[in-house]
C-alpha positions as CSV (number, residue, x, y, z in Angstrom):
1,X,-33.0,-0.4,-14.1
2,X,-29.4,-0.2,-15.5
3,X,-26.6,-0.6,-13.1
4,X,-23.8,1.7,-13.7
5,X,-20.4,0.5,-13.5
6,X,-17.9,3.5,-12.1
7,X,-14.0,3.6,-11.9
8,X,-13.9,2.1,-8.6
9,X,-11.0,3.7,-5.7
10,X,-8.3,0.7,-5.3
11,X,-7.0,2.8,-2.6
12,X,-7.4,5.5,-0.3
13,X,-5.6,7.5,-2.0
14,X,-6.6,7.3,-5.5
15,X,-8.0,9.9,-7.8
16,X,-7.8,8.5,-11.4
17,X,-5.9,5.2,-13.2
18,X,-5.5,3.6,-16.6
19,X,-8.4,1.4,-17.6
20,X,-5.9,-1.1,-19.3
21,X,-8.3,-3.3,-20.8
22,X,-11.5,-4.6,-20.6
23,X,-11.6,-9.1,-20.4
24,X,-15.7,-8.6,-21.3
25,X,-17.2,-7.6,-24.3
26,X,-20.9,-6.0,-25.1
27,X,-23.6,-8.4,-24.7
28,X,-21.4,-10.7,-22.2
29,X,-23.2,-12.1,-19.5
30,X,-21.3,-11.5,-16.2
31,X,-22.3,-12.9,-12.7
32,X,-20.7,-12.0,-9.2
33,X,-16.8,-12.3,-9.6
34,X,-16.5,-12.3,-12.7
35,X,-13.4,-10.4,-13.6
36,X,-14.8,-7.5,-16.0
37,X,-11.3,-5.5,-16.7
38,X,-7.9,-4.7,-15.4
39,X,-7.1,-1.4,-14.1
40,X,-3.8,0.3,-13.6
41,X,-2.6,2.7,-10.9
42,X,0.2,4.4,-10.1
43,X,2.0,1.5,-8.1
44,X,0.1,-2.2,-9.9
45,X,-1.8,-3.4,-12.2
46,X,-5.2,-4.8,-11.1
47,X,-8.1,-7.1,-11.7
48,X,-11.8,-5.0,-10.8
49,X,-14.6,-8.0,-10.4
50,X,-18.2,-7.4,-10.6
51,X,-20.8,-7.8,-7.6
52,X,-24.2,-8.3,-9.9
53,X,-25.3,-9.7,-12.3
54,X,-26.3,-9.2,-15.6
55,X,-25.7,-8.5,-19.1
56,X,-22.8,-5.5,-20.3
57,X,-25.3,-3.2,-22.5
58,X,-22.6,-1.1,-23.3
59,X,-18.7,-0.1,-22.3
60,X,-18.5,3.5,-22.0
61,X,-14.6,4.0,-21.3
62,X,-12.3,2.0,-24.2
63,X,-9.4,0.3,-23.4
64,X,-6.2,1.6,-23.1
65,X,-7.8,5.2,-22.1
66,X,-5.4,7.4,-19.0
67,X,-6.6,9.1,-16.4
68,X,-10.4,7.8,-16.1
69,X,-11.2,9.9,-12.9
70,X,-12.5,7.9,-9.5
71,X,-16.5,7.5,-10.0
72,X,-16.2,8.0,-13.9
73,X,-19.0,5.7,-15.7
74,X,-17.0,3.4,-17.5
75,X,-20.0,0.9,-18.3
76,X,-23.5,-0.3,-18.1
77,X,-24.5,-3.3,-16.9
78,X,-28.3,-4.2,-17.7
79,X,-30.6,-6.3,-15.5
80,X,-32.5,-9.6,-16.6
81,X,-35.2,-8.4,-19.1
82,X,-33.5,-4.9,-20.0
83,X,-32.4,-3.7,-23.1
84,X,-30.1,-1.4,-24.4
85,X,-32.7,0.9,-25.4
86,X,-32.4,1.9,-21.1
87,X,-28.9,2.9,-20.9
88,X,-28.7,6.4,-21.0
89,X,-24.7,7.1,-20.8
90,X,-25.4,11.0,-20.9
91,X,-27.7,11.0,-17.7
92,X,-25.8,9.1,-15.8
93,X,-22.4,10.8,-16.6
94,X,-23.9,14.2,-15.5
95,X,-25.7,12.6,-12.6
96,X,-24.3,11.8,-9.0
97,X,-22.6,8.0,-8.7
98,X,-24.8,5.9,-6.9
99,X,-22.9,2.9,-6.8
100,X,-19.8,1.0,-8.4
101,X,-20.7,-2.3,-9.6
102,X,-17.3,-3.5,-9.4
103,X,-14.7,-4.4,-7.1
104,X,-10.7,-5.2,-6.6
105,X,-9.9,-8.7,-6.5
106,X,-7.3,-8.5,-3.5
107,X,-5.8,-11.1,-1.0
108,X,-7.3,-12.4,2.0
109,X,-6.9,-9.5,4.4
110,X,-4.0,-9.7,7.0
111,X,-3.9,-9.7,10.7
112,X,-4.4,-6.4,11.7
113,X,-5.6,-4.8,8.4
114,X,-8.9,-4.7,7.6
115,X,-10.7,-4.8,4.0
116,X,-11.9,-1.7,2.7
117,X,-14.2,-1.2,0.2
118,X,-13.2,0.1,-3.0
119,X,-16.4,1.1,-4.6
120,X,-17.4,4.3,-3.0
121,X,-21.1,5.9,-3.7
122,X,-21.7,9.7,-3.6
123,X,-20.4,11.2,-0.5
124,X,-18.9,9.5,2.6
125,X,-19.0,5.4,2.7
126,X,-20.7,4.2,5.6
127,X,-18.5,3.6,8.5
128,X,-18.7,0.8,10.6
129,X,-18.6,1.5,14.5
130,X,-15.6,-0.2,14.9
131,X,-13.7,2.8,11.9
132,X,-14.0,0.4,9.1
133,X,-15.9,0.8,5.7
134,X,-18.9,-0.9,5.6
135,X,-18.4,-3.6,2.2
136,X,-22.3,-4.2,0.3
137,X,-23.4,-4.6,-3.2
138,X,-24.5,-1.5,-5.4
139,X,-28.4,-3.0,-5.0
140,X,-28.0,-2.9,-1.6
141,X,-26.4,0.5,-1.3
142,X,-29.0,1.3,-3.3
143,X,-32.1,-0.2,-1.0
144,X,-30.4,0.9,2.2
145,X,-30.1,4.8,0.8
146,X,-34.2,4.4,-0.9
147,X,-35.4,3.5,2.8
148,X,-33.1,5.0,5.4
149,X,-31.1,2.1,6.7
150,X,-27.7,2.7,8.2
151,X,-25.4,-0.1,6.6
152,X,-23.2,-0.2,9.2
153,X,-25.5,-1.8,11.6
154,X,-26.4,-4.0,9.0
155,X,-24.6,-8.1,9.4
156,X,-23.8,-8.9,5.9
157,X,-24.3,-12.5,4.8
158,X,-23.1,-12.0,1.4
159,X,-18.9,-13.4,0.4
160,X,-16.7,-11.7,3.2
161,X,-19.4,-10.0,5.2
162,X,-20.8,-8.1,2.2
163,X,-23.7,-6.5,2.8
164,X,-26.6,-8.2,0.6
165,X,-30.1,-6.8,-0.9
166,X,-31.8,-9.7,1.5
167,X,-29.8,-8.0,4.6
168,X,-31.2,-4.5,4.2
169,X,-34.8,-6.1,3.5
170,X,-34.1,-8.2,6.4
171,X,-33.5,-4.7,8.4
172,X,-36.6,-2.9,6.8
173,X,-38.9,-5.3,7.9
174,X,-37.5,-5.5,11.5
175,X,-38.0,-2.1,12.0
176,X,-34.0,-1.4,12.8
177,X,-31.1,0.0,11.5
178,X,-32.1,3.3,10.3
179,X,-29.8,6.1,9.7
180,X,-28.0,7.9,12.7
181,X,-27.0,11.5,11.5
182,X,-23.6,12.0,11.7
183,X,-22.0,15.4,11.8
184,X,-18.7,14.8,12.9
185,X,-17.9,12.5,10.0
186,X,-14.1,13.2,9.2
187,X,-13.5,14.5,6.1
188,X,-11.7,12.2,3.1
189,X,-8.3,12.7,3.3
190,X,-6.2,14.5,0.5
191,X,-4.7,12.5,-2.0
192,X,-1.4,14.5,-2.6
193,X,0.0,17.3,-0.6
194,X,-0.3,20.6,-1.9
195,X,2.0,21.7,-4.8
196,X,5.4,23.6,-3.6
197,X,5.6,26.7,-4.1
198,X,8.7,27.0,-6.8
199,X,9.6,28.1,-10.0
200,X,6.8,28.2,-12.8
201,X,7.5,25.5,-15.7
202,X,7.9,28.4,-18.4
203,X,10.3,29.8,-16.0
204,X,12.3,26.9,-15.5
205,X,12.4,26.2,-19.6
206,X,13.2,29.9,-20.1
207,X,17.1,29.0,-18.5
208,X,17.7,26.7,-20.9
209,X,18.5,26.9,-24.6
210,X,15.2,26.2,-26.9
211,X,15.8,22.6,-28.8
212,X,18.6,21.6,-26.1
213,X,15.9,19.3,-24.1
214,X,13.2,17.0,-24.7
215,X,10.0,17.0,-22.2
216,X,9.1,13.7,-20.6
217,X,5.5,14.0,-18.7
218,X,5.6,12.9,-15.3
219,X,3.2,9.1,-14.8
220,X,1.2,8.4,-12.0
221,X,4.0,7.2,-9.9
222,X,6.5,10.0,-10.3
223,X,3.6,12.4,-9.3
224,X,2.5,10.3,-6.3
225,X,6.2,10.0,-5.1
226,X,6.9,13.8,-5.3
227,X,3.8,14.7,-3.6
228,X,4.2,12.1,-0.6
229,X,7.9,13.1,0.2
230,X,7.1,16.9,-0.4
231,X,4.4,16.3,2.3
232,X,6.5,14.0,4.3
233,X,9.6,16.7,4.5
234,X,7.3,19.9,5.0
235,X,5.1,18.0,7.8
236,X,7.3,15.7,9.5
237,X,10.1,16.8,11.7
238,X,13.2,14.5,10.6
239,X,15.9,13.0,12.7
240,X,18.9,11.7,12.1
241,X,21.0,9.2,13.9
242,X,23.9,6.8,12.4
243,X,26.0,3.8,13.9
244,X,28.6,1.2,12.3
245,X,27.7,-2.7,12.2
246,X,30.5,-4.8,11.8
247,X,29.2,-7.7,9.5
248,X,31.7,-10.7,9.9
249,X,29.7,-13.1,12.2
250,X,26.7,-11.9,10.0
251,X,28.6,-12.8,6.8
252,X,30.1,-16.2,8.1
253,X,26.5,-17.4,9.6
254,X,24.7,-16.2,6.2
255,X,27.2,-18.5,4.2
256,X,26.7,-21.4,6.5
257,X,22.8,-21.4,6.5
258,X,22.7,-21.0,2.6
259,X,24.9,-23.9,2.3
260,X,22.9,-26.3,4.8
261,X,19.6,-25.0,3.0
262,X,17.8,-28.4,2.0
263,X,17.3,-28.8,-1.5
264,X,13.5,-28.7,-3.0
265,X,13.0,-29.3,-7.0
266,X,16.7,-29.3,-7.6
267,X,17.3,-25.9,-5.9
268,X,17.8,-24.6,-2.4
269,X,14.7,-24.2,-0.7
270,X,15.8,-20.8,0.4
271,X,19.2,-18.3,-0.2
272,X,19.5,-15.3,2.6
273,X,20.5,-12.1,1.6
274,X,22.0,-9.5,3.7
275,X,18.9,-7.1,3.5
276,X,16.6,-10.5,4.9
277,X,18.9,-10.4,8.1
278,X,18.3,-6.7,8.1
279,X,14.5,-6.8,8.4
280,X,14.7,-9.2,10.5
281,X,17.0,-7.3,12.7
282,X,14.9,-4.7,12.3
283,X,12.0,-5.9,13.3
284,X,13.1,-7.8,17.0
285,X,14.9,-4.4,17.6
286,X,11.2,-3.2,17.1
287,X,9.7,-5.6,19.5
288,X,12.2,-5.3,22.0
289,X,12.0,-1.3,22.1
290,X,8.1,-1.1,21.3
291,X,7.6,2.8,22.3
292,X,9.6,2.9,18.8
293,X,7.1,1.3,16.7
294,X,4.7,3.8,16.0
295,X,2.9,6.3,14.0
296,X,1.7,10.2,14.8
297,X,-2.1,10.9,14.7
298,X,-3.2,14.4,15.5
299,X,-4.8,13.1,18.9
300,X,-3.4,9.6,19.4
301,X,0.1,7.5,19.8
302,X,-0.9,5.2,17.6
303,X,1.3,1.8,19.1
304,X,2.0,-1.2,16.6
305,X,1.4,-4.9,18.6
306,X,4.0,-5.9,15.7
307,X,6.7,-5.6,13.2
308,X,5.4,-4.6,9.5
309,X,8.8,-4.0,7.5
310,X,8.7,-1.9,4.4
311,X,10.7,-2.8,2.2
312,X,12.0,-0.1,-0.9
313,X,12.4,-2.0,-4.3
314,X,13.6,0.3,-7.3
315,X,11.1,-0.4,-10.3
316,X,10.8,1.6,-13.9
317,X,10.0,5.1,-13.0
318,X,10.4,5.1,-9.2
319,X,10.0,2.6,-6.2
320,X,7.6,0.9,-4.2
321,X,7.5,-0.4,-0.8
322,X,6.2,-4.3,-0.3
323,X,5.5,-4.9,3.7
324,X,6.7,-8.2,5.2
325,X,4.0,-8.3,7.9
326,X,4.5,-9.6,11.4
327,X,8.0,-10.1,10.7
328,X,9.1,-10.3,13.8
329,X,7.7,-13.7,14.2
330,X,9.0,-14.8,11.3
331,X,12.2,-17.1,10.8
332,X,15.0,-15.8,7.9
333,X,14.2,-18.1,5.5
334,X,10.4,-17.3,5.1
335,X,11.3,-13.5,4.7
336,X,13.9,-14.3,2.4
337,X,10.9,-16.3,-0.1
338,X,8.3,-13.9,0.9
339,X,10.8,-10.9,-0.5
340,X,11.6,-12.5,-3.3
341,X,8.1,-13.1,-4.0
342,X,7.2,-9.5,-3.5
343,X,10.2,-8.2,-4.7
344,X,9.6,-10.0,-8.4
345,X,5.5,-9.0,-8.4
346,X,6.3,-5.5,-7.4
347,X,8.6,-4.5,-10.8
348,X,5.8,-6.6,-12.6
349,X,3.3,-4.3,-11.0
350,X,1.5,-7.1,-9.9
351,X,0.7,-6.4,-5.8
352,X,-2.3,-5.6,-4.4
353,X,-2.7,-2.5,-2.2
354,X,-2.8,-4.6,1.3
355,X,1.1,-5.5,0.1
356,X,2.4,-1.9,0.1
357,X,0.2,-0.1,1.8
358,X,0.4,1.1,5.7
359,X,3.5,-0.9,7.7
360,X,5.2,0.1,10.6
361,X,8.6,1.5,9.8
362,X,10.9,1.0,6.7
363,X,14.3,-0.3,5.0
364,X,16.0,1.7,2.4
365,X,18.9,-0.7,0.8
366,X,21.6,0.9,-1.5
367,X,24.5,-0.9,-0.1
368,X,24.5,-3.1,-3.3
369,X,24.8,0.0,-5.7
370,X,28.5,0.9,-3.6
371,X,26.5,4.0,-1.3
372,X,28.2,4.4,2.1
373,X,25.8,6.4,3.7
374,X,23.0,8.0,3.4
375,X,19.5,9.5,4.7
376,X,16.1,8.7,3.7
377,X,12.5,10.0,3.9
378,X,10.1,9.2,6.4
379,X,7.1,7.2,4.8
380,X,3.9,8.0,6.5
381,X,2.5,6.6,8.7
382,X,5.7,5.0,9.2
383,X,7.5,6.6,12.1
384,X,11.0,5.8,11.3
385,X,12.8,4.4,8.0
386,X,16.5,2.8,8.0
387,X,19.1,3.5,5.4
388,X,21.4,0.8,4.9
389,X,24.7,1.4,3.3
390,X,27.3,-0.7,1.7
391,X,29.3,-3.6,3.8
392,X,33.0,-2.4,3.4
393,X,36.3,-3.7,4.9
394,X,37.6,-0.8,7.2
395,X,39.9,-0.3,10.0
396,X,38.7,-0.6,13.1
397,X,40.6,-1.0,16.9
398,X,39.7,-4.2,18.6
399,X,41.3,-4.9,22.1
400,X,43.6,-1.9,21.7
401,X,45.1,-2.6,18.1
402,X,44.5,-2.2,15.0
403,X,42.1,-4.5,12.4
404,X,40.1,-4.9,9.4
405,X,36.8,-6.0,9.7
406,X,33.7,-5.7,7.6
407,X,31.8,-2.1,8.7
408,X,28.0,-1.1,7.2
409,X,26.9,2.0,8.5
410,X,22.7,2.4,8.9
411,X,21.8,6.0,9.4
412,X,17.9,5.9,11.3
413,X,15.1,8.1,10.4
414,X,12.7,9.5,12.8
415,X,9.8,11.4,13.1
416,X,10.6,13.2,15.5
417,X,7.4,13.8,17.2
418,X,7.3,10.2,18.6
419,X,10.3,9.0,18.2
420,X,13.1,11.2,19.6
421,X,17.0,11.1,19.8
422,X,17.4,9.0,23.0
423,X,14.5,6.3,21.3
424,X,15.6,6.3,18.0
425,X,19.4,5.4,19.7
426,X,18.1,2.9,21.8
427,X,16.4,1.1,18.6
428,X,19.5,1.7,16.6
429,X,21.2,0.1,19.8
430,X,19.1,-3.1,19.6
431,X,19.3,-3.4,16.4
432,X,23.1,-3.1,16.1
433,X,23.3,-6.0,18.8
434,X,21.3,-8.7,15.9
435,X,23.5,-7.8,13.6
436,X,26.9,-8.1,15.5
437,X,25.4,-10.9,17.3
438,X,23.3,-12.8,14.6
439,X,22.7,-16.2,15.9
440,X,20.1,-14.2,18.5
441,X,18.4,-14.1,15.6
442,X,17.6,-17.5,15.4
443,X,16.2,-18.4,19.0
């Protein structure tokens, strides 16, 4: 029979994205991993691969179309002897999604984070004992549901552990794996917080002179931004705590490594910034005070075995937030690449979700735009988020008389439910030692 194709979930949070355009035509045959189309979100632009095979009978959702909802049929893709006289779009639009026959082409998953899958059938995926979504192919899905097999006891043997159509026959004929009822399944989680109560839109327009504005629609982005720090400011108790850095061992090192940096194709093989010393800072200030480097759950301190640094990078219509992983184990020069790398893909729109989604804590840069200070939003399930301000030469007592040196202040976020005053000082404190004392940094 047909295979529908739906608008497949490239995150846990999505509801609906752009289908951008499609890189198969009607009549195409397409096998597993073949790209079929490129999707946009709110935060990248990405590449949706098909798990069967088959011919495209017919593309239901153009190119270039907005707001294709999560689970909309966007195409048909027929089986070996099938025509097009089989597809009926109508049927399948009004009936429930049985399966996505399509999926994200993303990274190899990193330490720590495990795949998801991002085509999700009618009602809950099944879960895995272990909490993670169980990965298999539409037919599969399809098979398991038919005869009562619980995927998640199933071992796949299909491309990263996918769960194949010979697995679930496999587990039919042994007699195992059937369905385990499951009651206390957690329900999805919301994809924005709930609007603010405020001032209607008429009632806002009604201040201002008719003809005196223009109205720009809020994209994707702008929406998902307001609705996570809305949530973040109404849910999460915020802390506050500030200290001065003084910068001029930091400065005189950073010039000294970028000058010995070897040379590689005619250019330095790597040039530190003053934000790479930051993360790194960052991060061994995180491994040396560890109760710091967590998130809240409802029931659980959830503890971080490492350093995951968010990272805010200002693109076209908001920001994003690449994640330089484990970077506590990592030396100044490979976070320096690895940001610039992320940092030039993320304003092309061009990460995947395992780059910018989850971390362990934050840095806010605005120091380059001339800010002094400031105070920024917890992220969740970040715990804590670090402003940095501007480098500046101010006067400062040392031994009893008066100096310049070169001050940045950092102000420190917290949640406060796990990370109170006396912590978040105590990470702030460690912290402050790297960068006054920066050569730590490099043993």
């Amino acid at each position: 029979m047909p295979i529908n194709i739906l608008m497949p979930a490239l995150s846990p949070t999505m509801e609906e994205g752009n289908l951008a355009k499609w890189l198969v035509k009607e009549g195409d045959s397409v096998t597993s991993g073949d790209v079929l189309a490129e999707i946009e979100t709110d935060k990248a632009t990405m590449e949706v691969e098909a798990v069967d095979e088959g011919t495209v009978g017919k593309i239901v959702v153009p190119d270039g179309t907005a707001g294709v909802k999560v689970n909309e049929l966007i195409a048909v893709l027929l089986e070996d002897g099938e025509d097009a006289s089989a597809i009926d779009t109508s049927a399948a639009a009004s009936a429930p999604p049985q399966a996505a026959s399509a999926q994200v082409d993303a990274p190899a998953a990193t330490p720590d984070v495990a795949p998801t899958a991002l085509s999700a059938p009618a009602g809950p995926a099944p879960v895995a004992a272990s909490g993670d979504r169980v990965i298999a192919s539409p037919l599969a899905r399809r098979i398991a549901k038919q005869n009562g097999v619980d995927l998640s006891s199933v071992t796949g043997t299909g491309p990263r552990g996918r769960v194949v159509k010979a697995d679930v026959e496999a587990a039919i004929a042994g007699g195992t794996s059937k369905a385990a009822s499951s009651p206390n399944a957690a329900a999805p989680s919301q994809a924005t917080a709930a609007p603010a109560k405020g001032m209607s839109d008429d009632a806002v327009l009604k201040l201002f002179e008719e003809g005196s504005y223009e109205l720009v629609p809020h994209d994707g982005m702008r929406k998902t931004i307001a609705a996570r720090l809305t949530e973040s400011k109404q849910t999460i108790p915020h802390f506050y705590v500030s200290v001065d850095c003084q910068l001029d061992a930091l400065l005189k090192l950073r010039s000294e490594l970028n000058k010995s940096a070897p040379v590689k194709d005619e250019k330095p093989a790597y040039k530190l910034s003053v934000n790479d010393m930051v993360i790194k800072a960052l991060a061994l200030g995180l491994r040396d005070v560890p109760d710091a480097n967590v998130s809240w759950t409802a029931n659980d301190m959830v503890k971080h075995k490492h350093a995951d640094v968010g990272v805010a990078v200002s693109i076209p219509g908001g920001l994003i937030t690449p994640i330089v992983r484990r970077a506590e184990e990592k030396s100044l020069s490979i976070i320096s690449n690895e940001m610039k790398d992320l940092g030039k893909r993320a304003k092309d729109r061009k990460l995947q979700p395992l780059e910018y989604q989850g971390g362990t804590t934050a840095v806010s840069n605005m120091g380059m735009m001339g800010v002094s200070n400031f105070s920024a939003v917890v992220n969740p399930p970040h715990a804590t988020i670090l402003a940095v301000g501007a480098g500046e030469q101010r006067p400062v007592v040392k031994d009893g008389a008066l100096a310049i040196a070169t001050v940045m202040t950092v102000t420190l976020s917290t949640d406060h439910r796990c990370v109170d005053g006396a912590l978040g000082a105590e990470l702030l404190a460690a912290f402050k030692s790297y960068i006054e004392n920066p050569m730590s940094m490099l043993v």
